[in-house]
C-alpha positions in Angstrom: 0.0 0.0 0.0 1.2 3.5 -1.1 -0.1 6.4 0.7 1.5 9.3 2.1 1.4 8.9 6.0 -1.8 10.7 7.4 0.4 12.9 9.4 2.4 14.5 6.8 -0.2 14.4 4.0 -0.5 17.5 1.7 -3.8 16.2 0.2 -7.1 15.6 1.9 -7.5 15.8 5.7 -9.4 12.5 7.3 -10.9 15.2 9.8 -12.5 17.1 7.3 -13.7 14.9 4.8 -17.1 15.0 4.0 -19.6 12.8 6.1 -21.8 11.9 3.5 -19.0 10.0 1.7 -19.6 6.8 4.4 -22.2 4.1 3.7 -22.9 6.4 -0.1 -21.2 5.5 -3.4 -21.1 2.3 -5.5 -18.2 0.8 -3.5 -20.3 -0.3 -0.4 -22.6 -2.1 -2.8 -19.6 -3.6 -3.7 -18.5 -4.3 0.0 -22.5 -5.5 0.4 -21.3 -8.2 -2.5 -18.3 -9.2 -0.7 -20.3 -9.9 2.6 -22.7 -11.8 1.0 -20.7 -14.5 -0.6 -18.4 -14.1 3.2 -21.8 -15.2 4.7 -21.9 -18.0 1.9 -18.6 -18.8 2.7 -18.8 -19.6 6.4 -22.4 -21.5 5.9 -20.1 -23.7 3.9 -17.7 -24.0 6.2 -20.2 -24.4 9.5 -22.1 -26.6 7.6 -20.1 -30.1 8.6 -19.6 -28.8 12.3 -23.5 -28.5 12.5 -24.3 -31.6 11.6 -20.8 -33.4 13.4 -22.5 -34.9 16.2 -24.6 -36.8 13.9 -21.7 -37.6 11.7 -19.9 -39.0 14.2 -22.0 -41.1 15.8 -23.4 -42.5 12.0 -20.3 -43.3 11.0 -18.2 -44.2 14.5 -16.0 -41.4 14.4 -13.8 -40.6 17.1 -12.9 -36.8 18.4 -9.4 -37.9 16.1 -11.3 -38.9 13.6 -13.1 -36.2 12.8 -9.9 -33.8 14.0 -8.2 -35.6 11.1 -11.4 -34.4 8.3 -11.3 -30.4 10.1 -7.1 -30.4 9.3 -7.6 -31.8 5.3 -9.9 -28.6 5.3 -6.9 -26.2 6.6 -4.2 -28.2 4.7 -6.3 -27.6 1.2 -6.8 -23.8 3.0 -3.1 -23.6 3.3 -2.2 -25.4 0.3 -4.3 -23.1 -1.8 -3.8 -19.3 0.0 -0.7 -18.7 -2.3 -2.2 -20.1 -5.5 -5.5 -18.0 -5.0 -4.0 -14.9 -4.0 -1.4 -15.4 -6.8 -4.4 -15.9 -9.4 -6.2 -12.6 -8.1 -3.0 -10.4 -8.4 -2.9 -12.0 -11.7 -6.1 -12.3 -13.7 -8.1 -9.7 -11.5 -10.9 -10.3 -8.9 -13.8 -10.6 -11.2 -12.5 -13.6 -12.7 -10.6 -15.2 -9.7 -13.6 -14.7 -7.2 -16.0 -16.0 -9.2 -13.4 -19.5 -10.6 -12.8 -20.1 -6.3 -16.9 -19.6 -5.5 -17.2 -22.1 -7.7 -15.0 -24.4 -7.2 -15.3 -24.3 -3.2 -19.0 -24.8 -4.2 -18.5 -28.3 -6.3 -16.4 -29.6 -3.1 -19.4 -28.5 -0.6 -22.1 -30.4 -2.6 -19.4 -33.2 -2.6 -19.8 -33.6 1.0 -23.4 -35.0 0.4 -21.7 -38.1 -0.6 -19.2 -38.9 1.4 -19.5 -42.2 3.7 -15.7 -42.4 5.7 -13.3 -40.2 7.1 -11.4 -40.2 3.9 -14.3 -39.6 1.5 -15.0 -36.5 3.9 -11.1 -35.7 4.4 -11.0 -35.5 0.3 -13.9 -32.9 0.0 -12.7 -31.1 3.1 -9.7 -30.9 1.2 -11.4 -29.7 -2.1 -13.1 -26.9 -0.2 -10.2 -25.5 1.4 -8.1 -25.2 -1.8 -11.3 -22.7 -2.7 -12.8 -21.2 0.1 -8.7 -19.1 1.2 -9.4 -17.4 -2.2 -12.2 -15.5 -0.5 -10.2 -13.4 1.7 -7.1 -13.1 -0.7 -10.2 -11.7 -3.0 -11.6 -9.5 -0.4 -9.1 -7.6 1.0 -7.5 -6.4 -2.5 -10.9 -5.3 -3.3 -11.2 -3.7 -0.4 -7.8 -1.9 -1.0 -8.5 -1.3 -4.5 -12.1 0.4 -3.8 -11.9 2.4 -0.4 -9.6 5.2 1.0 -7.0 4.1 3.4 -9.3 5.1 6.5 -11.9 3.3 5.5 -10.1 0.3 5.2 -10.4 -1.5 8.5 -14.2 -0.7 8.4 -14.8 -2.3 4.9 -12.8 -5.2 6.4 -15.0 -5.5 9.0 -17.9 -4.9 7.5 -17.3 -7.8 5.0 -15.4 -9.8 7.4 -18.5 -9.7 9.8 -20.2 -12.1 7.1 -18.4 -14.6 8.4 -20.3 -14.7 12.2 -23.4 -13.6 10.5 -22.9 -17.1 8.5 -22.2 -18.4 12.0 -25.3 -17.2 12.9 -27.5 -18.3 10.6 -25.9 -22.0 9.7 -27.0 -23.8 12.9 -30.7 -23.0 12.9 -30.5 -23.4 8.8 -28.1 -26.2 8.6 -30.2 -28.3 12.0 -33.9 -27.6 10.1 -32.5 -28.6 6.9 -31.1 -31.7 8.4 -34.0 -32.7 10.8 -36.9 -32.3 8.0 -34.6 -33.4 4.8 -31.5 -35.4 6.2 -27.9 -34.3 6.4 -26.9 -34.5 2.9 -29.3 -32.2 1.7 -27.7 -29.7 4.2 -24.6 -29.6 1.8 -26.6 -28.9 -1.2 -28.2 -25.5 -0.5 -25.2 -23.7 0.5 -23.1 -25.0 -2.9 -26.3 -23.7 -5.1 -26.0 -20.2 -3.6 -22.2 -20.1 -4.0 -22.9 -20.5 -7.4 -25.5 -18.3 -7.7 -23.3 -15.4 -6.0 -20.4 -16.0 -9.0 -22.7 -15.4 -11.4 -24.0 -11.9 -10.0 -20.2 -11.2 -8.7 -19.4 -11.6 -12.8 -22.4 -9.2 -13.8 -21.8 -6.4 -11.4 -17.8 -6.2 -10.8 -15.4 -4.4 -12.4 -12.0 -2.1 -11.9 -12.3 1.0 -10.1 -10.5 3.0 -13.0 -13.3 1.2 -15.4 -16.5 1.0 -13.5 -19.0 2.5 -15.0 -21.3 2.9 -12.1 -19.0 5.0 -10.6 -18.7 8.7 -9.9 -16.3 10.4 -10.7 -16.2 12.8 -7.1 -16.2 8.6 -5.9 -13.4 7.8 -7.5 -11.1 11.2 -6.7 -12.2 10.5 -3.1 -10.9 7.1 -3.4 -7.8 8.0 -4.8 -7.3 11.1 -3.1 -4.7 10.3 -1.0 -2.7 7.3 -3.4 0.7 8.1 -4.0 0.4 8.0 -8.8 2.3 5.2 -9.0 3.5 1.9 -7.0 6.1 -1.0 -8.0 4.7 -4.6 -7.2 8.0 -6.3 -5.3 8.8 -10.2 -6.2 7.7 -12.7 -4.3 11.7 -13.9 -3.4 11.7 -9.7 -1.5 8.3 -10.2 0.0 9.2 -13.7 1.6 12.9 -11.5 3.7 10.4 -8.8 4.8 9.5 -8.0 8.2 6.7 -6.4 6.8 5.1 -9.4 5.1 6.2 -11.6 8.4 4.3 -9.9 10.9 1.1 -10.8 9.7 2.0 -13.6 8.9 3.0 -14.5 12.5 0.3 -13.0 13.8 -2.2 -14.9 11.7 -0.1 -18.1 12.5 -1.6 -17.3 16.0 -5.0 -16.0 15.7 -6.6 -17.7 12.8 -6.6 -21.1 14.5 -8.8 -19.8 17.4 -11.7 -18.7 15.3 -11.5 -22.1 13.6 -11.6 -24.1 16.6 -14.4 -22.6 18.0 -16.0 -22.7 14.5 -15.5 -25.9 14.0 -15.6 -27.1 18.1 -18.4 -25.4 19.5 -21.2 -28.0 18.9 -18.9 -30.5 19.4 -18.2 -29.5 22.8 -21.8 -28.4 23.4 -22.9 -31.9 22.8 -20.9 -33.9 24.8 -19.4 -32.0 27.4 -23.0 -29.7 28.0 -25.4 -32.3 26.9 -27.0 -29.6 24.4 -29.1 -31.9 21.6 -28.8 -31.2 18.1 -32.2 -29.3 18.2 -30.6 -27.4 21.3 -27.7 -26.2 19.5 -29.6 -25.0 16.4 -31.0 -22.6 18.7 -28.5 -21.3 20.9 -25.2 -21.9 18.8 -25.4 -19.2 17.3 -25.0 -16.5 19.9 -21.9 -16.5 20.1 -21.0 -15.8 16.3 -23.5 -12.6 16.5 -21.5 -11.0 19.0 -18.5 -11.9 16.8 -20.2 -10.4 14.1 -20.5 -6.9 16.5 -16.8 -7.6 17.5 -16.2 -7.3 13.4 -17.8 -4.2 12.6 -17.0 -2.6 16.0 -13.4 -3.5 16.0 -12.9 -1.7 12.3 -15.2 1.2 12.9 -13.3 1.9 16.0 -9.9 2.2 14.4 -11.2 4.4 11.7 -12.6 6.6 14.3 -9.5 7.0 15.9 -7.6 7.7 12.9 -10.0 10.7 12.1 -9.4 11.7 15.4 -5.9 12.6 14.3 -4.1 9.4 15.9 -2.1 7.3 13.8 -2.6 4.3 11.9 -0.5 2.1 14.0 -1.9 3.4 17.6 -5.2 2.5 15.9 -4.7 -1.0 14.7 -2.4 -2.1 17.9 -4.9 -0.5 20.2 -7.9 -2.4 18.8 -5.6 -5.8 18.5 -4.3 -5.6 22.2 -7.6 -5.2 23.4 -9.6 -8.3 21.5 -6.1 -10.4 22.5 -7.0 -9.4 26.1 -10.8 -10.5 25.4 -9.7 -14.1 24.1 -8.4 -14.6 27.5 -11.6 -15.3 28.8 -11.8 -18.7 26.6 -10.4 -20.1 29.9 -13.3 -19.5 31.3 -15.6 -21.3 29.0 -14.4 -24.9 30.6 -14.5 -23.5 34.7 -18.2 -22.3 33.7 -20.9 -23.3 36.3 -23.6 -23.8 33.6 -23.9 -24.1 29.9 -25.3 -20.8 29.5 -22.3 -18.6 31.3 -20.2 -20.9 29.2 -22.1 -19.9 26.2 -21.3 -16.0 27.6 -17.7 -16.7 27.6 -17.2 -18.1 24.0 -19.3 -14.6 23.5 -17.3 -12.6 24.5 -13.7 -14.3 23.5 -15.6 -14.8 19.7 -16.4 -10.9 20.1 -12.8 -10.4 20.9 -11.4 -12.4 18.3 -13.2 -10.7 15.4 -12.8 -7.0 17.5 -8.5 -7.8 16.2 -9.0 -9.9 12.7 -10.6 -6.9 11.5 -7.2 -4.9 12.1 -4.8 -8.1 11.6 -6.3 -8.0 8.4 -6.2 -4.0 7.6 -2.7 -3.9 8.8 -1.4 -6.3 5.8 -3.2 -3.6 3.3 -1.0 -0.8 5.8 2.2 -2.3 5.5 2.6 -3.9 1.5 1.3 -2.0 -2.0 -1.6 -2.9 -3.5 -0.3 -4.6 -6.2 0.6 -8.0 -3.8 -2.1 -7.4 -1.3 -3.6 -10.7 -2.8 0.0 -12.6 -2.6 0.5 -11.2 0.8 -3.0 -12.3 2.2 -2.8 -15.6 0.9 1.0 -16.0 2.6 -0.6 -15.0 5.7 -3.3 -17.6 4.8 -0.5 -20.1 4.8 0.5 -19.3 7.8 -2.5 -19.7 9.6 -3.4 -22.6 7.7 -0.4 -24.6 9.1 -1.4 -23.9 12.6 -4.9 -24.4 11.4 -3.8 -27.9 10.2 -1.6 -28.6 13.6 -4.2 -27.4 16.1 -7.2 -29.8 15.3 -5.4 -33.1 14.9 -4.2 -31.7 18.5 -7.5 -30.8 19.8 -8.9 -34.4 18.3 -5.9 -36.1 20.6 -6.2 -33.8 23.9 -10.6 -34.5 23.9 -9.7 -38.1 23.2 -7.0 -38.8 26.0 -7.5 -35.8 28.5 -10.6 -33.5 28.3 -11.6 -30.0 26.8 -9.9 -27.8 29.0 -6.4 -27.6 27.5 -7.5 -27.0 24.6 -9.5 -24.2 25.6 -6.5 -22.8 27.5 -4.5 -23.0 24.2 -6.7 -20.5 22.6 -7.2 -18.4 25.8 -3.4 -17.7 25.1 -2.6 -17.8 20.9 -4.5 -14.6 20.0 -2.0 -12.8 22.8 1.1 -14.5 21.7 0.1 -13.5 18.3 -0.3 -9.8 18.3 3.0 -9.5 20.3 5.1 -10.9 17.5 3.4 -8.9 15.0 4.3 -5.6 17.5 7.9 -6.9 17.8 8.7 -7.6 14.3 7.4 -5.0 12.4 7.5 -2.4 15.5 5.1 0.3 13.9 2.3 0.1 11.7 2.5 2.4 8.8 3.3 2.7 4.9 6.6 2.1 3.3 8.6 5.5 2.5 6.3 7.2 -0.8 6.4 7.3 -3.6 7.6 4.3 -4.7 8.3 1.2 -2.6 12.0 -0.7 -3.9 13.0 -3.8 -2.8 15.2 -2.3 -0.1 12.2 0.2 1.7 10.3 -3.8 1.2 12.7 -4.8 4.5 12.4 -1.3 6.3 
């Protein structure tokens, strides 16, 4: 990302820009578009957890078992991050969004077939490889089509699709399931993932050559870009601090949100006794106050930085504080009854989300647009390694110990990972303008 640095910018002022600039112009019905197929995204994903406790008990699988189907998801996730953020730097958005809807969508509707742990492992693997292109899609949209303090607000906006998908998947995915049967449940959210490429193709296009857009839009957009910005290789991203930061820090954070994604009715079921009918109704709870954590977490940080304090005060303020909320996950285990536990994953979900939405702005803070894509999808790595690691873990500590070290694991990762990125990259902010070289890359 090439911008001047808010403080010594000759252009516009954040504290004086126009008001009616936010939620007005074509690039929040754009962002609308990204949180829509987010929403699709995470029904897809939720979808297996839902229905897990059925699963497991159809087809006799153990806690390792089915930890073994959850990491072929993340190691199709990590195997494909690079790929998919490669093929949106490279062929554009509009046509790499709508090639990984569509592919994540075949391996979904797969799922309605499987019978074993490795008929299930193979889809989950399929999905994964497709579903990492989402974010690597949405955040270089995101920095292609809003102003730089904006940025951490569209994230969140669009990244709040993904507890609203938590949301609505276990009512959805349990009615589905108790009036048509399980496999069905796969079915409905692989149509709509479709459905959602084929719009994406109709409405999308480049900022410079939309024609929906104004052009008082588009000079507010760009008002602040340095005119020009060199695109590093990929052998100068992989020795920066810059790119490794976020990459650590996502190592650390990202696994959290997928265990409790992919955990919660799990551990609802057998260590609360919550029936499948139970947990369609109270499951999601949780994700909605992950979906406030979202939003608020980037429209906090953007406040601040129109309040004249900088971008990396904003985005290390808002990180430390959801690290600090994620602590309370130890307390979802010493809970006295199921519904103060169900308080706890609240508020560490809310936490959680509160920093992604920064964690993921920072990336379009610290690299230029041109390898946002790459960049997210390295990060995507990252976090899809620990993503792999931590449920075969989680599988083996439920199996031969209990719940409770697992929850103290993720009490502590979200901590661990927003000190590394603060360490490494010690401030926030954009690389000298106007021009980044391979040298500034490492600064």
């Amino acid at each position: 990302m090439l911008v001047v640095p808010m403080s010594s910018s000759p252009g516009l002022e954040i504290s004086t820009l126009p008001q009616h600039q936010f939620f007005r112009g074509y690039r929040w019905r754009i962002l609308v578009l990204l949180f829509l197929i987010t929403i699709v995204n995470i029904v897809d994903r939720q979808t297996l957890s839902v229905v897990a406790p059925l699963l497991t008990q159809t087809f006799h699988m153990s806690n390792s078992d089915y930890g073994r189907i959850v990491s072929a998801f993340m190691l199709g996730m990590m195997i494909g991050e690079f790929p998919m953020g490669w093929l949106m730097d490279r062929i554009g958005v509009r046509s790499g969004f709508s090639f990984a809807a569509v592919w994540w969508s075949i391996g979904t509707a797969m799922h309605s077939i499987g019978r074993s742990v490795f008929q299930f492992s193979l889809f989950r693997f399929w999905m994964g490889t497709g579903e990492c292109g989402n974010f690597s899609g949405g955040m270089k949209v995101v920095s292609e089509w809003f102003p730089e303090h904006e940025w951490a607000l569209a994230v969140g906006i669009f990244n709040s699709g993904t507890m609203i998908g938590a949301v609505l998947a276990p009512p959805l995915i349990v009615f589905i399931t108790l009036h048509f049967g399980w496999r069905t449940a796969f079915l409905l959210p692989a149509f709509l993932g479709v459905a959602w490429a084929l719009l994406w193709r109709s409405y999308y296009r480049p900022l410079a050559a939309h024609p929906r857009v104004s052009s008082e839009e588009r000079a507010y957009i760009l008002e602040q870009r340095a005119p020009s910005e060199h695109a590093p290789k990929t052998r100068d991203l992989l020795s920066s601090r810059r790119v490794w930061a976020p990459m650590l820090c996502r190592l650390l954070v990202g696994p959290v949100m997928q265990f409790y994604w992919f955990w919660t009715p799990q551990y609802l079921f057998h260590a609360r006794g919550l029936t499948l009918a139970e947990i369609g109704l109270f499951s999601w709870i949780p994700f909605f106050f992950g979906d406030i954590g979202s939003i608020g977490g980037g429209w906090i940080a953007g406040l601040l930085i129109r309040r004249g304090f900088t971008v990396n005060t904003a985005r290390l303020s808002t990180m430390y504080f959801g690290a600090v909320c994620c602590l309370l996950s130890i307390g979802v285990v010493t809970a006295a009854t199921t519904a103060s536990a169900i308080g706890f994953i609240s508020l560490v979900l809310f936490g959680n989300t509160f920093l992604s939405a920064n964690m993921f702005a920072a990336i379009s803070d610290l690299v230029p647009r041109a390898v946002v894509g790459r960049v997210t999808g390295m990060t995507g790595i990252a976090g899809g390694l620990s993503g792999l690691t931590f449920p075969l873990l989680t599988g083996w500590l439920i199996d031969h110990v209990s719940y409770v070290p697992a929850f103290f694991i993720a009490a502590l990762m979200p901590l661990a990972g927003v000190f590394l990125l603060h360490a490494v990259v010690g401030r926030i902010q954009a690389p000298p303008a106007p021009a980044m070289s391979e040298a500034q890359l490492t600064l």
